[in-house]
C-alpha positions in Angstrom: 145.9 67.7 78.8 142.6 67.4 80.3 141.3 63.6 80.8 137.0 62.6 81.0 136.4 60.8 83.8 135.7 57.0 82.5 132.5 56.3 81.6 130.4 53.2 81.5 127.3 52.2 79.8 124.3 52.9 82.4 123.7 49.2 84.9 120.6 48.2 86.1 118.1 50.9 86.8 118.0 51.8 90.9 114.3 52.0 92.5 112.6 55.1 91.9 111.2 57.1 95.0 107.6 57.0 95.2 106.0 60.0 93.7 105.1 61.1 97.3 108.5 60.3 98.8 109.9 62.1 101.9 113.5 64.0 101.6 115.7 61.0 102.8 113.8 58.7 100.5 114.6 61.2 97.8 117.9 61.4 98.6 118.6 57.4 98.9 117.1 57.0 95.8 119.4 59.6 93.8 122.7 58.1 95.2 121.9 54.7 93.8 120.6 55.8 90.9 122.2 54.7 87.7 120.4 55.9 85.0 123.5 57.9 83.4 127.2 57.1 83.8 127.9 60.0 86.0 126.5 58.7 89.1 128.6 56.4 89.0 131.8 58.3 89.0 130.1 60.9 91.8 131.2 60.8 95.7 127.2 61.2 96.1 124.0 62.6 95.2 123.2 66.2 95.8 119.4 66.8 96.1 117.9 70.3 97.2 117.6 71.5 100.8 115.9 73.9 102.2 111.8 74.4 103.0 110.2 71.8 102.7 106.9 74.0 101.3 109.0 77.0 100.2 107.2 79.5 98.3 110.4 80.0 95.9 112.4 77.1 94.3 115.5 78.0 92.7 117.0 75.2 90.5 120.6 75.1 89.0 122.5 72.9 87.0 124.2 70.5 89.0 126.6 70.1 91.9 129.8 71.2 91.5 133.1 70.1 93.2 132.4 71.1 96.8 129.0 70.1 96.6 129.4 66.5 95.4 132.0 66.4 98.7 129.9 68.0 101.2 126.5 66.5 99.9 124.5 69.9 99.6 123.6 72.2 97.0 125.5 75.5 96.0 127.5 75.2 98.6 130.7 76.3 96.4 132.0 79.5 94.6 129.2 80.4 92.9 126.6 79.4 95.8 128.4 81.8 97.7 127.8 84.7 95.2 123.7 83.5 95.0 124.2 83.5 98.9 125.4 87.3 98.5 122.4 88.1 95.8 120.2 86.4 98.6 121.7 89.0 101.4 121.1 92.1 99.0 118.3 91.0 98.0 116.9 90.6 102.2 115.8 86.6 101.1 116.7 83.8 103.8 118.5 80.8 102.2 116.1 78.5 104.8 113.0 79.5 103.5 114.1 79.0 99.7 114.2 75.3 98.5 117.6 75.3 95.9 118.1 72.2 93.8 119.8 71.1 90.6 118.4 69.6 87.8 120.8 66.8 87.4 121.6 65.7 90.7 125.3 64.1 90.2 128.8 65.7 89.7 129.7 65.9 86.0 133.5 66.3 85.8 136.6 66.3 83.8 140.0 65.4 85.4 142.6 67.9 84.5 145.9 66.2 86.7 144.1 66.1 90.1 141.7 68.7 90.0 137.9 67.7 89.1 136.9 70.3 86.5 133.3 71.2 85.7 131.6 69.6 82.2 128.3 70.6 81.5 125.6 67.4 81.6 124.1 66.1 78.4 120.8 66.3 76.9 120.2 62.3 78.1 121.9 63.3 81.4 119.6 66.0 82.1 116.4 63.3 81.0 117.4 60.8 83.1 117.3 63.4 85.7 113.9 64.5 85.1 111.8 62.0 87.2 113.9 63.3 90.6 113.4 66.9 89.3 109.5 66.4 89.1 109.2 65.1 92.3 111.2 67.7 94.4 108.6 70.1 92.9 105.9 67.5 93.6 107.3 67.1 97.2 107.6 71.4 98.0 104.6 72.7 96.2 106.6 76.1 95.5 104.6 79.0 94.0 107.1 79.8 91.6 110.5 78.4 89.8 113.7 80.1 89.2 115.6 78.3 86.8 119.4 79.5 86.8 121.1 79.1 83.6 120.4 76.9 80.5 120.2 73.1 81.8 117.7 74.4 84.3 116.0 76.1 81.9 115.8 73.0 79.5 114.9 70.6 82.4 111.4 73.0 83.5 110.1 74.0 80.5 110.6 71.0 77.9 112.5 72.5 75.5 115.8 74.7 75.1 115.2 78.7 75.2 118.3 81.0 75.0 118.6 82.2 78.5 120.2 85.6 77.4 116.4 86.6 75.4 114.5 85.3 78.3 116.4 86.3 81.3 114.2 88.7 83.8 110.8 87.1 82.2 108.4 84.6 83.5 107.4 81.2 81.5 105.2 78.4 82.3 106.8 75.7 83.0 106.2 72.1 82.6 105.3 71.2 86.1 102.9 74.2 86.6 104.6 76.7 88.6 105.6 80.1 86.5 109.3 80.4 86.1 111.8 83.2 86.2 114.8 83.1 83.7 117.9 84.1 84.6 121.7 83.6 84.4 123.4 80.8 86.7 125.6 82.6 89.0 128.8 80.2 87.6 128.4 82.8 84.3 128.8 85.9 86.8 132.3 84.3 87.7 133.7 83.6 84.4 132.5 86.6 82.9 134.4 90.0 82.4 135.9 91.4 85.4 135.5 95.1 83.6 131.8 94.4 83.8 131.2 92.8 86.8 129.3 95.2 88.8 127.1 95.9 85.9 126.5 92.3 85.2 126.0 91.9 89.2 123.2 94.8 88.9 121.6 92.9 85.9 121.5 89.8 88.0 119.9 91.7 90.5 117.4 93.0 88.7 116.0 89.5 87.1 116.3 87.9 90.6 114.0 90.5 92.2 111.2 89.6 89.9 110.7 86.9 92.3 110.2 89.0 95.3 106.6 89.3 95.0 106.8 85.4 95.6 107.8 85.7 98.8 106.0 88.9 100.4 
């Protein structure tokens, strides 16, 4: 039996970061932000790391178990497989920015362990503001939104992520941005097709590479 972590209408709204805020700003702001119950359950916020004018921003869903612990994005399973895409692909981690678009740990509890639940719609909104200055703050040339929340979150409106996976859209915040899967799909999909899915992977991140020669 799996129980939802409690939840809680949203309390008083924390102070936003200015529009031009600096990274530990950024972060302050997020861990007392309140704007959604999940914060509230969270160990901490997880903004993005990485450079700080980084030509390629790649944005996720939101932190996951070992993240929300250790206070830094795709840190877990599935940022070590995007780690591995980045080795293939001959990309350095430190000059990529990574974020999430919501920036707290959304969880189930299933007896002790903290299971993954996908954020809401309003979850995802409230996160917005935070989302827009990270890009506001790194100035990248280009997006690459991994998986369906991100997708949502940078363009304004939901897209099926299978149909537009590979291609470029404009986003809401100006930069173009690439469409592909979230690397948490590559490790719950078939295990008969996991090369193949690996190769496709591949192939849509390596759109970006232009970005960064």
């Amino acid at each position: 039996m799996s129980v939802l972590a409690p939840s809680s209408p949203p309390v008083q709204r924390a102070p936003r970061a200015p529009v031009r805020a600096t990274h530990e700003q950024l972060r302050q702001a997020t861990n007392a932000c309140r704007e959604c119950p999940i914060g509230e359950h969270a160990t901490q916020s997880v903004i993005g790391e990485g450079a700080l004018r980084a030509r390629l921003m790649l944005v996720g869903e939101q932190p996951g178990d070992q993240e929300d612990l250790q206070g830094r994005p795709f840190v877990g399973p599935a940022g070590r497989l995007l780690q591995r895409a980045f080795e293939e692909l001959g990309w350095q981690r430190e000059k990529l920015y990574l974020t999430n678009a919501v920036k707290h740990f959304k969880f189930q509890l299933r007896g002790k362990r903290r299971m993954h639940k996908t954020p809401g719609q309003r979850e995802a909104q409230a996160c917005l503001h935070w989302l827009e200055i990270e890009v506001q703050m790194v100035r990248p040339r280009a997006l690459v939104a991994l998986g369906a929340t991100a997708a949502r979150s940078l363009l304004g409106r939901p897209i099926s992520v299978m149909q537009m996976r590979g291609q470029w859209i404009d986003s809401r915040f100006g930069p173009p941005m690439l469409v592909t899967l979230h690397p948490s799909a590559l490790l719950r999909g078939d295990p008969l097709r996991r090369e193949s899915t690996w190769d496709a992977w591949l192939r849509d991140l390596s759109a970006a590479a232009s970005v960064l020669a």
